[in-house]
C-alpha positions, 0 to 999 in steps of 0.5 A: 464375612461378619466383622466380630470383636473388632474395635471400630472407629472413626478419622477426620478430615485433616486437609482438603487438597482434593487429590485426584489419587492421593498415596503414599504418605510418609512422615518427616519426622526432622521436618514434621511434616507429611509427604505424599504424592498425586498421582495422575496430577504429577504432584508432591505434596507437604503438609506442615503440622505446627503451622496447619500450611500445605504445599505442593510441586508439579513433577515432570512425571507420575510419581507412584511413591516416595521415600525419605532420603539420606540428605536434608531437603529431600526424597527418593520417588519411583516414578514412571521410567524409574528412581529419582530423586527429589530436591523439596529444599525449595518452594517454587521448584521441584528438583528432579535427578534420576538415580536409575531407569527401570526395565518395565515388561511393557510400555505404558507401566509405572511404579506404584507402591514401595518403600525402604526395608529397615536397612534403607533398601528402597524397593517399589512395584510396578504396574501396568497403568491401565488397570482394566487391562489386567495384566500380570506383568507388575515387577517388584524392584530394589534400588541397591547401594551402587544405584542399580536396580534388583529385580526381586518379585514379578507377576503382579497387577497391582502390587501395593501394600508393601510393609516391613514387620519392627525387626525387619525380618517379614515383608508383607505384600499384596495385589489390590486389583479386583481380581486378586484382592490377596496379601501375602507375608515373606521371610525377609533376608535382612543381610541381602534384602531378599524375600522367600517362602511366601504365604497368604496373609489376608484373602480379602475377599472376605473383608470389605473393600480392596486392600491397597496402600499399608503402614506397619504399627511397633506391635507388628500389626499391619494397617491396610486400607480398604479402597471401595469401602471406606475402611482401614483394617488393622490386622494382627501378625498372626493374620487376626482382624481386630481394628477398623477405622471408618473414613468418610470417603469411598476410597482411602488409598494408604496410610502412615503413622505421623505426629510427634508421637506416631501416634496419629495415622494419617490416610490419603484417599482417591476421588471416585469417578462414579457420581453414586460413589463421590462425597464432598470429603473425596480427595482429603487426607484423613486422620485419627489420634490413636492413643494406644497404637504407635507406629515406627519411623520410616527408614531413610534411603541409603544409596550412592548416586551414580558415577554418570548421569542417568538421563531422564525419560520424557513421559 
């Protein structure tokens, strides 16, 4: 489908970690600093926006997506057997705690996309890890207040996309893999944290590239990249494309607004294994000042952890 009326620009280079799959970026607004994950590498990273200094962790497990949590000096991440919750008050180590086990369909599954509602309710999606597969059987789940987890969604490949309009009261959601490639919206129960009456939102299909990771701007349009084409698309809530930014990479992976201002969108990307496909920009992380879009804060959150120590699975 031929993009028309469409405002094109174009990121930049920011940093050069050379992430192997890099996702999930989240802006620490006390810290100013970006957060995101490498997920086959079992690695956090921080990038500190003042100083221009980067770090990063080695976790004992994959970490699909992250979150910010309640307490100073640290994260809540869905990993591969579940919710932990990571200590960064420390350089030389990563704190590990789980807070709760999943229940996947099948073994070989991990979490992937997620994040918190307006309320602080963190949810991720579940995936079977070997993609090829293309099973059916990725679980959208919620972590409650007593640390618990809420089954919510099911019947997914690879979940992904998960956004939260400014009130809170539509969730947007879509499932990246090939044979998908579809995003729908929800009615979200901002008192019990439940979604209903979805709908399709984008049929990619039509547009260029694979929806995978999102981010949400103040005016309600939602920011998705375009994994396979080198695109991130901002779509208006009536389901309109009127933006889209170029990234000097095959495979931008998610996006999250950051800065002092949130007026930067900051994308992490993913190093193809194809040769045709590779550029020497593969693996960075990606930015763009936009000027005239704000994003909005991203909840931190809110849960008690459990009265008994839950072990951690050996992956």
């Amino acid at each position: 489908m031929a993009l028309t009326s469409v405002t094109r620009l174009q990121a930049e280079l920011a940093l050069q970690p050379r992430n192997n799959t890099g996702e999930s970026p989240v802006w620490h607004a006390t810290e100013q600093a970006l957060y995101w994950v490498d997920i086959p590498e079992k690695r956090l990273y921080r990038y500190r926006l003042q100083s221009g200094q980067s770090h990063s962790w080695s976790a004992p497990q994959m970490l699909g997506c992250i979150s910010l949590a309640s307490q100073p000096g640290q994260l809540l991440c869905g990993a591969e057997s579940g919710f932990y919750l990571l200590d960064v008050s420390r350089d030389e180590a990563l704190g590990f705690t789980a807070i709760a086990q999943a229940d996947h369909a099948l073994p070989g599954m991990r979490f992937n996309d997620g994040r918190c509602d307006r309320q602080g309710r963190f949810m991720a999606g579940s995936m079977f890890i070997d993609m090829l597969a293309g099973r059916a059987v990725g679980q959208i789940c919620q972590l409650q207040p007593d640390a618990s987890l809420r089954r919510l969604l099911g019947g997914f490949v690879t979940p992904n996309g998960m956004a939260f309009s400014p009130d809170g009261r539509r969730m947007y959601l879509t499932d990246s893999h090939k044979t998908v490639r579809q995003s729908w919206v929800y009615d979200y129960d901002t008192h019990t944290g439940t979604p209903s009456a979805p709908r399709p939102f984008i049929d990619m299909a039509g547009f260029a590239g694979r929806p995978d990771g999102a981010a949400m701007d103040s005016d309600g349009c939602y920011w998705i990249c375009g994994i396979d084409a080198g695109l991130v698309h901002r779509y208006t809530p009536q389901g309109v494309l009127d933006m889209t930014v170029a990234v000097p990479v095959k495979k931008p992976s998610m996006c999250a607004f950051g800065g002092a201002d949130l007026h930067t969108l900051y994308m992490t990307s993913i190093s193809p294994t194809v040769a045709a496909d590779q550029s020497e920009h593969d693996g960075g992380l990606f930015a763009i000042h936009l000027p005239q879009v704000q994003g909005l804060p991203e909840p931190a959150a809110r849960f008690s952890m459990p009265a008994t120590p839950v072990p951690i699975t050996p992956t």
